[in-house]
C-alpha positions as CSV (number, residue, x, y, z in Angstrom):
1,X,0.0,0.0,0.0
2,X,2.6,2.4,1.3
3,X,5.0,1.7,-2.0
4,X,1.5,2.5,-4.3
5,X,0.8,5.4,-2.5
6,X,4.8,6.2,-3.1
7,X,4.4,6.0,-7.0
8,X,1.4,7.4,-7.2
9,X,2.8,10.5,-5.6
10,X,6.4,10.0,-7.8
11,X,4.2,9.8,-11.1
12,X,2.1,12.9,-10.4
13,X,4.9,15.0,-10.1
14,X,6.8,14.1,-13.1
15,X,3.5,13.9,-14.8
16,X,2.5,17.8,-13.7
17,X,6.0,19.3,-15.1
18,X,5.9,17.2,-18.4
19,X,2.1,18.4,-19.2
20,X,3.5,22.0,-18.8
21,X,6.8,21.2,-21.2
22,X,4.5,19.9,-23.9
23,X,1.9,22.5,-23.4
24,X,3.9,25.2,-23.7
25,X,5.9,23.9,-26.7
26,X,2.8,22.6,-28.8
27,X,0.5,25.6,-29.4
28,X,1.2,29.2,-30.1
29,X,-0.3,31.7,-27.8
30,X,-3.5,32.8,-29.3
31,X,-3.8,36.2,-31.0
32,X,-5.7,39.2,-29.9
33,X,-9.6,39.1,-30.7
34,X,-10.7,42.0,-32.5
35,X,-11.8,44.2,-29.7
36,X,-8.3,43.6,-28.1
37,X,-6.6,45.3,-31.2
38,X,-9.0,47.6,-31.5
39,X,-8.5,49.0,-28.6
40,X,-4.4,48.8,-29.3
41,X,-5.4,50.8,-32.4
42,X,-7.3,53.2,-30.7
43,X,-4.9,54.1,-27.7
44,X,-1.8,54.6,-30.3
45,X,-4.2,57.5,-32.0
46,X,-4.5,59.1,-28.8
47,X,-1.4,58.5,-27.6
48,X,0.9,57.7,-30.6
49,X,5.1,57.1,-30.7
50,X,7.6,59.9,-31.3
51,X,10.5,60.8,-29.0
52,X,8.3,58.4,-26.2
53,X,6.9,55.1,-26.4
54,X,3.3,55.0,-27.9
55,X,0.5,54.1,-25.6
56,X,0.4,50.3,-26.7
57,X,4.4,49.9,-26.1
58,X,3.6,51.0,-22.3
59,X,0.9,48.2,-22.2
60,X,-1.8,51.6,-21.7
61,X,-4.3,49.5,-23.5
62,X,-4.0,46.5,-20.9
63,X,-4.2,49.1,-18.1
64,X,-7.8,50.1,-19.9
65,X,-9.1,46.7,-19.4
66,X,-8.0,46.6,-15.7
67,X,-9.3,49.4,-15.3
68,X,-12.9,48.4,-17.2
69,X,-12.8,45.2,-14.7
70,X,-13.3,47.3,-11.7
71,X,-16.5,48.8,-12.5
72,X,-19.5,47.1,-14.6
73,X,-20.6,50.0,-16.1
74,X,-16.6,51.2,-17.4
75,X,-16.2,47.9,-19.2
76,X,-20.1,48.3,-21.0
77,X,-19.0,51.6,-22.5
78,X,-15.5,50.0,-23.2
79,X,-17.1,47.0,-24.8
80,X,-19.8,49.5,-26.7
81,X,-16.8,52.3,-27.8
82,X,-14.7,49.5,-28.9
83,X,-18.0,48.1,-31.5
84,X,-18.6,51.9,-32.4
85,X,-14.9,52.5,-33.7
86,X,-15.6,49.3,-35.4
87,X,-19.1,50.4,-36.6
88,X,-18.2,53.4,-37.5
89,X,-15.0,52.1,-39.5
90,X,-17.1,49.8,-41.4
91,X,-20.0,52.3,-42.7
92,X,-17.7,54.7,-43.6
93,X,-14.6,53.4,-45.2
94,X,-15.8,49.1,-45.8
95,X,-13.0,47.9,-42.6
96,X,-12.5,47.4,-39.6
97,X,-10.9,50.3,-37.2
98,X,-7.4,48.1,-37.2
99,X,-7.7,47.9,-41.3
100,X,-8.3,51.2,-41.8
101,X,-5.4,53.6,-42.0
102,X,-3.9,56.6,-39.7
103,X,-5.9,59.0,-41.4
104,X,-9.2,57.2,-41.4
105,X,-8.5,56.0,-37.8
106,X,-7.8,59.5,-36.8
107,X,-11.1,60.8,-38.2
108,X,-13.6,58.4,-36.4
109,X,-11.4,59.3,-33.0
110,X,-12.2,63.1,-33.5
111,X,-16.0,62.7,-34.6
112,X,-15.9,60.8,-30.8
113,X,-14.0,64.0,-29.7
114,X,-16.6,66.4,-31.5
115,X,-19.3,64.6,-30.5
116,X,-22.1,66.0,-28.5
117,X,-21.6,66.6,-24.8
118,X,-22.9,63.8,-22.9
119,X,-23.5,61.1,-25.6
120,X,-21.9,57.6,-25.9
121,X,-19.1,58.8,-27.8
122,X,-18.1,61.6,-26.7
123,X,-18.2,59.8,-23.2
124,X,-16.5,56.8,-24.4
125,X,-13.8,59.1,-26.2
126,X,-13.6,61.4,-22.4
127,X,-13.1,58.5,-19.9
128,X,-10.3,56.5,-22.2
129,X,-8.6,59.5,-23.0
130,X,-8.8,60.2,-19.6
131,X,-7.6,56.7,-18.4
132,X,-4.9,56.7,-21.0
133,X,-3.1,59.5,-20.2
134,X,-2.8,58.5,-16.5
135,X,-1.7,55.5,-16.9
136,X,1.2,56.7,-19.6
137,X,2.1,59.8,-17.4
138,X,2.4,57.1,-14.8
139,X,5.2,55.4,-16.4
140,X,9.0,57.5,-16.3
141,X,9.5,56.3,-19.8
142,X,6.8,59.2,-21.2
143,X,8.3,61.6,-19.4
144,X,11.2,61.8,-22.2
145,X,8.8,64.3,-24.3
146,X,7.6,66.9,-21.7
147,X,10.9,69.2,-21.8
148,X,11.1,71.2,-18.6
149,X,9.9,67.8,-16.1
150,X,13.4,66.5,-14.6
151,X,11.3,63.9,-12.8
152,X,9.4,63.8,-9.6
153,X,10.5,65.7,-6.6
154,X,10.8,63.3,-3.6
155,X,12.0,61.6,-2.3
156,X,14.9,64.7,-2.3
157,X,12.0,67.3,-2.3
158,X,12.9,70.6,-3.2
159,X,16.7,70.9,-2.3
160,X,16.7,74.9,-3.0
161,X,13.7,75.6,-1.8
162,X,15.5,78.6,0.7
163,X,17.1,80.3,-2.9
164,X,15.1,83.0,-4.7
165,X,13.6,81.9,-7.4
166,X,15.5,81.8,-10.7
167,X,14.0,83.4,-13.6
168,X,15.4,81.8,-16.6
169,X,13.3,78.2,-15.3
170,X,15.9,76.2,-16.0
């Protein structure tokens, strides 16, 4: 009894690690549904790469989900805004948002901008943009393209805070 319950332990945990091997080696991990790279499309118009990441490279897309999680009514309009870039990408130019190019993409993002106060889009286009930018502004690497921020103050604080103030700010 003792020597079966032995092997049966023994086999289980050679079995567990060999599962994972094989697993992990057989398939490739599955691409991003539609929505997913939608969204990715729609946080590098808002927030797109120049001398900083873009959006999508500081994973700000992933942090909109999160985000969405928390609250049952962030990830309906998330779910909705995502099928009205696609919506709106499809009546106007025959693709999707991710097929469509920078400049089409850029126009269904500002008719969400322009729309009117208060509607799906416009609220839609508010909270992400909203979300977005604290959750990039979060990360050091974005602050590369704001010029005069040398990074946050603490934990040193302000070191010269008993000299006058300079006046040529840098």
């Amino acid at each position: 009894m003792r020597q079966a319950r032995r092997r049966l332990f023994i086999g289980s945990a050679l079995i567990w690690p060999l599962s994972r091997v094989t697993r992990s080696g057989a398939a490739p991990p599955p691409s991003p549904s539609l929505a997913e790279a939608t969204l990715a499309a729609y946080v590098d118009v808002l927030i797109p790469s120049d001398q900083t990441p873009s959006g999508t490279a500081l994973g700000v897309d992933k942090q909109l989900i999160v985000a969405a999680r928390e609250r049952r009514d962030y990830q309906l309009l998330l779910e909705w805004g995502v099928d009205w870039l696609n919506n709106q990408a499809q009546a106007q130019y025959g693709r999707n948002f991710v097929e469509s190019d920078e400049a089409r993409r850029d126009a269904i993002v500002a008719q969400a901008a322009a729309a009117e106060y208060n509607t799906r889009p416009r609220v839609f286009f508010e909270w992400t943009r909203t979300k977005a930018f604290f959750h990039y502004y979060a990360r050091p690497e974005s602050w590369r393209g704001i010029v005069q921020y040398r990074g946050p103050t603490q934990p040193v604080g302000f070191v010269d805070y008993a000299l006058p103030p300079r006046t040529d700010r840098r």
